[in-house]
C-alpha positions in Angstrom: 23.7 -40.0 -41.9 22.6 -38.4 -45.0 24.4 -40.7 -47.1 22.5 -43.5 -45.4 19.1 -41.7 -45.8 20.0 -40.8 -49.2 20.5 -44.6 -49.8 17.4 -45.9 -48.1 14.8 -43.1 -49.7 14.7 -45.5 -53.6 13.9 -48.9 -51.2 11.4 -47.4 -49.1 9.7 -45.4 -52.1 9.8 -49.2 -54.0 8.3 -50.8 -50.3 6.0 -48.2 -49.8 4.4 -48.1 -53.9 4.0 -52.0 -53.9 2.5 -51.9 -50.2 -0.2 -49.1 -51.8 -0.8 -51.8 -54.3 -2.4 -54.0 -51.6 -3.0 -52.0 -48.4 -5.0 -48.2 -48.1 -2.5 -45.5 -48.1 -4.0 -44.2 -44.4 -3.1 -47.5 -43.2 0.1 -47.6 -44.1 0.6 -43.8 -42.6 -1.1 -44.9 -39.4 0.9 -48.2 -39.0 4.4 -45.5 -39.8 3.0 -43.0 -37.1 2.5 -45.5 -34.6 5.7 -47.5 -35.1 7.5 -43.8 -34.8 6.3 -43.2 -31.5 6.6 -46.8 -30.1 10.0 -45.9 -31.1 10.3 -41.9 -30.2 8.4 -42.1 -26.6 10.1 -44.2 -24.7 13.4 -42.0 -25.5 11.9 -39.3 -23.1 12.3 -41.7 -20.3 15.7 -42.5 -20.6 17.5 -40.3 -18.4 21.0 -39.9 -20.6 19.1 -38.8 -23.0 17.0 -36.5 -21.5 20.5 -34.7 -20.8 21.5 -35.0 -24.6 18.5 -33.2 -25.6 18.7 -30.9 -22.8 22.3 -29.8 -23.2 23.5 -26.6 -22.9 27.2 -25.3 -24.2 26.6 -22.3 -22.0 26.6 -23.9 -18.6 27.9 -27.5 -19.4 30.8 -29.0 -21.4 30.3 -32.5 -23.3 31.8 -34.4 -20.5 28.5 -33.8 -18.4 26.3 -35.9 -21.1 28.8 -38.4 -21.8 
């Protein structure tokens, strides 16, 4: 996953400096927060994932969130 970030971070920075060129810079950071949680939110509904992020090696083994 790093490498992929890693990878990504030069075209985003390139995106994100012609983008200032042409749009307000608290736009653009508005437009990223809300696209975040349009995508983020509706994760806490899902019910598998709710036990991914909720997981416990304690009390439960990896077969219980599979």
């Amino acid at each position: 996953m790093n490498t992929v970030c890693g990878g990504l971070t030069p075209i985003a920075m390139a995106v994100g400096g012609i983008l200032a060129e042409f749009i307000a810079i608290k736009y653009i950071v508005l437009t990223c927060f809300v696209l975040s949680g349009m995508t983020i939110i509706p994760l806490g509904f899902v019910k598998k994932f709710k036990h991914f992020i909720n997981y416990n090696p304690d009390f439960q083994t990896l077969e219980d969130i599979i």
